[in-house]
N, C-alpha and C positions, 0 to 999 in steps of 0.2 A: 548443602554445600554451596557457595558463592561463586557466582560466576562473573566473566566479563563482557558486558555487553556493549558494542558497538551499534551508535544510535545517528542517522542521517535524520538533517528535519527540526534542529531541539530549539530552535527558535521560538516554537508557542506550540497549543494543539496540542495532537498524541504524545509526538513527539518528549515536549517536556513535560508533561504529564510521567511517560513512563520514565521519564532516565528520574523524576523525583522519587515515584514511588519503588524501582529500586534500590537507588540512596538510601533510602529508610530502610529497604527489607538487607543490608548489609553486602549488597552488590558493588560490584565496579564498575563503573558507568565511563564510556569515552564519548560526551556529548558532542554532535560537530552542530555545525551550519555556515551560510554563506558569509553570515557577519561576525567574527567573533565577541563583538559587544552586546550581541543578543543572546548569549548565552551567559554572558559573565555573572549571573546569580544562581547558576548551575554550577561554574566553577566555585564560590564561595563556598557554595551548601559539600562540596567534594570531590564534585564530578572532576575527569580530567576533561577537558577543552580542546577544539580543533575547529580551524576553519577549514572547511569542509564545502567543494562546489561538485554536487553527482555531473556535471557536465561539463566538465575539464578532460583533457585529453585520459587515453584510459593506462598512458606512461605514467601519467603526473599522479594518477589515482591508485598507481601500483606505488607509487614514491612514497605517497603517504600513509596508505597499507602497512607498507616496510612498519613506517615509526608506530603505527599505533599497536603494529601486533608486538615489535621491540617495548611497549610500555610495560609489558607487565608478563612479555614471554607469549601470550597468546589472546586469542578470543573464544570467547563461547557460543557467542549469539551476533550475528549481524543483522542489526532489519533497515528493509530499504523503505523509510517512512517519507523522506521528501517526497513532496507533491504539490500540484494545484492545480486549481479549475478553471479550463479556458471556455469562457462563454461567448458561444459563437454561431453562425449558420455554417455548414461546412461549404458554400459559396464563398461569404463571405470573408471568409477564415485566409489569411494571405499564407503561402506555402511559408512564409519563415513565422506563422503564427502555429500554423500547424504542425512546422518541425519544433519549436522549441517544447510545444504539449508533449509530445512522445520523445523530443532530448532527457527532460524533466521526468517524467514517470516511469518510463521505461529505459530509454538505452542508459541513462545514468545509472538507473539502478541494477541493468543487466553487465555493466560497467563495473561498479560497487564489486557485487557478486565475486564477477571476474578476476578483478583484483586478490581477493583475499579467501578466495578457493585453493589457491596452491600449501597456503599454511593449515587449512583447517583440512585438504585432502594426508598432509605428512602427519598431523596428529589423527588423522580417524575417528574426528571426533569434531561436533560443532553442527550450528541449524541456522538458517538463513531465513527470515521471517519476513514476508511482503505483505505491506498494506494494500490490500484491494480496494474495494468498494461494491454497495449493491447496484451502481451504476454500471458496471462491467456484465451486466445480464438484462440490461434494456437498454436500446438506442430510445432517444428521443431531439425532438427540437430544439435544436440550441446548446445538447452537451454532447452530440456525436464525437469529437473528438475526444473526453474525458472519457466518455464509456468507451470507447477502443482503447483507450490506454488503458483501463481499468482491466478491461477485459484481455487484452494483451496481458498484466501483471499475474492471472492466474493462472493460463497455462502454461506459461512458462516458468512459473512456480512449482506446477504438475509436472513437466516436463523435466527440468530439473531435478525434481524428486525422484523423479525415475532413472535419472542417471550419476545420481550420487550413495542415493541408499543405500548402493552394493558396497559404498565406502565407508559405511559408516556415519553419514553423514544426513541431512534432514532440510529438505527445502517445504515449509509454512505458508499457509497464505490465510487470511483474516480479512473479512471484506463487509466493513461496517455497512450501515443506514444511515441514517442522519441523527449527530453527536452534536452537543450543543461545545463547539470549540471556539477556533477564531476562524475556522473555514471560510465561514461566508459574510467576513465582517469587512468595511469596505478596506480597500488596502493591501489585505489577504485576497481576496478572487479580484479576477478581469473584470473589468467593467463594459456592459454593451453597449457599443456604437453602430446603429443601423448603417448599412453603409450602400444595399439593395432597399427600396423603399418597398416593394412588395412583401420585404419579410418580416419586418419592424407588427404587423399586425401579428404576425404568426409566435414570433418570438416572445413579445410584448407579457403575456400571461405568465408563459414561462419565468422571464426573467423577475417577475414583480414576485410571483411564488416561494424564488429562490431569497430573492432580498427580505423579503417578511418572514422566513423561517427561521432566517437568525436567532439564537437565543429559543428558541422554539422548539427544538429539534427534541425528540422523544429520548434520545440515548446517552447514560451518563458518563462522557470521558474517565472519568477515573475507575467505573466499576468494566470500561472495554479495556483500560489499560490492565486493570486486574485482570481478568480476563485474558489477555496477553500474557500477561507472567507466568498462568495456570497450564493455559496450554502448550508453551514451550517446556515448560520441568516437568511437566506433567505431575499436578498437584491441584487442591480442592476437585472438583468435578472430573476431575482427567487421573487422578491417582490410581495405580493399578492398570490403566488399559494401556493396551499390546501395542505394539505396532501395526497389527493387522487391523487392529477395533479402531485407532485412532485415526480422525479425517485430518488429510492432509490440508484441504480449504475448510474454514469456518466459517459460517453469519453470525454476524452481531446486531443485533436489534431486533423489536417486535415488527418493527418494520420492513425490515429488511426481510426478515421473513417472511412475511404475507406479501409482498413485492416478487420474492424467489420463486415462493410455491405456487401463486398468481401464475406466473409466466412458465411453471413447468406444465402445472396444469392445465393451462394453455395449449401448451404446443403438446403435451401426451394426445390430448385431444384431438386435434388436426393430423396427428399421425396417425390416429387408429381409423377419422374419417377417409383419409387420403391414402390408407396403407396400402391398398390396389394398386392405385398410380405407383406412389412409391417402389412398389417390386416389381414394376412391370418392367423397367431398364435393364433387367438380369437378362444373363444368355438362354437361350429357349432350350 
């Protein structure tokens, strides 16, 4: 059966990756972005079109909610794939550098949500899909702010899920490695400007890391976008399991997984060292 999916982000990347390969598979695709000339070869190929800013008021965002669920009567799927990566010291980082990171990844997309939760709670029916990252399960040098936001996108994916399920309804969360896209191509990510001279060494690695990975990146956009398709219909590897059996968050990449399990096993660790300490706070 064909659904309708509502897609923030279709400019490049996941983004238009997935609203093409539903296209093909006989979907309805309503691609947005900030420009609508960067989408205009997604409108040829079928898509319906929408300029689309997750950081507009969250009236203006219910305005246009209205028309896109008026397209076609409803949605099936909403995912809140805009995003980008602010490369930064979080010193450095100026407060309106730092709100537009989490305007952009987060409240736009808790925004998004907001919007078009009223139509998808009167049909009892519909899944809201967020792009994570595996950045959202490590801080480091220079992307604290992207992994807070990263890591903000999955609980409250979880969180929501817990509060819509009884409706019928299904909050997603997906949270790649590194995908060889236009993410980290110059133009696409921030560019860094030391602006502390003590921190220019510290950074310096980091950032040279990030720029040479381009094109490098272990993961293949279009088999994570399949991957996407599968797990919201639940089909190839997901066909048949329950809603109890199925995880609400997913990793994608080899990467990402030995990054995840890396850092659980980590911290299991330090907890069974530490686990004295830790219960000793309890009432006697």
């Amino acid at each position: 059966m064909s659904q309708v999916w509502f897609i923030t982000g279709c400019s490049s990347g996941f983004g238009e990756s997935l609203a093409r390969l539903l296209l093909k598979r006989g979907h309805t695709v309503i691609a947005t972005a900030r420009n609508p000339s960067s989408i205009e070869a997604l409108r040829n190929e079928g898509a319906t079109t929408m300029q689309f800013d997750v950081t507009a008021p969250l009236d203006e965002l219910k305005t246009l909610a209205e028309k896109a669920v008026a397209i076609n009567g409803h949605i099936d799927v909403v995912v809140n794939n805009a995003g980008y990566f602010e490369i930064n010291s979080l010193e450095e980082a100026t407060p309106e550098e730092t709100y537009q990171q989490f305007n952009v990844n987060v409240f736009g997309a808790l925004n998004v949500t907001r919007a078009f939760l009223p139509y998808m709670r009167k049909e009892k029916s519909g899944t809201f899909v967020w792009v994570g990252s595996v950045g959202g399960w490590r801080g480091g040098s220079g992307a604290g702010l992207y992994s807070a936001t990263k890591h903000a996108i999955r609980t409250i994916s979880e969180s929501l899920h817990a509060e819509i399920s009884p409706l019928g309804l299904r909050s997603l969360c997906l949270e790649p490695g590194g995908f060889r896209t236009s993410f980290l191509q110059a133009g696409k990510r921030t560019t860094y400007t030391s602006r502390i001279p003590e921190y220019a060494p510290i950074l310096a690695p980091r950032v040279d890391m990030w720029y040479g990975a381009d094109g490098k990146q272990p993961g293949d956009a279009e088999k994570f976008v399949q991957l996407m398709v599968d797990y919201v219909r639940r089909e190839g590897p997901f066909a048949g399991v329950g809603d109890d059996e199925s995880p609400i968050t997913l990793l994608a990449g080899s990467d990402c997984y030995e990054a995840v399990k890396g850092r659980l096993d980590a911290q299991l660790e330090k907890m069974e060292r530490f686990k004295e300490v830790i219960i000793s706070t309890d009432h006697a």
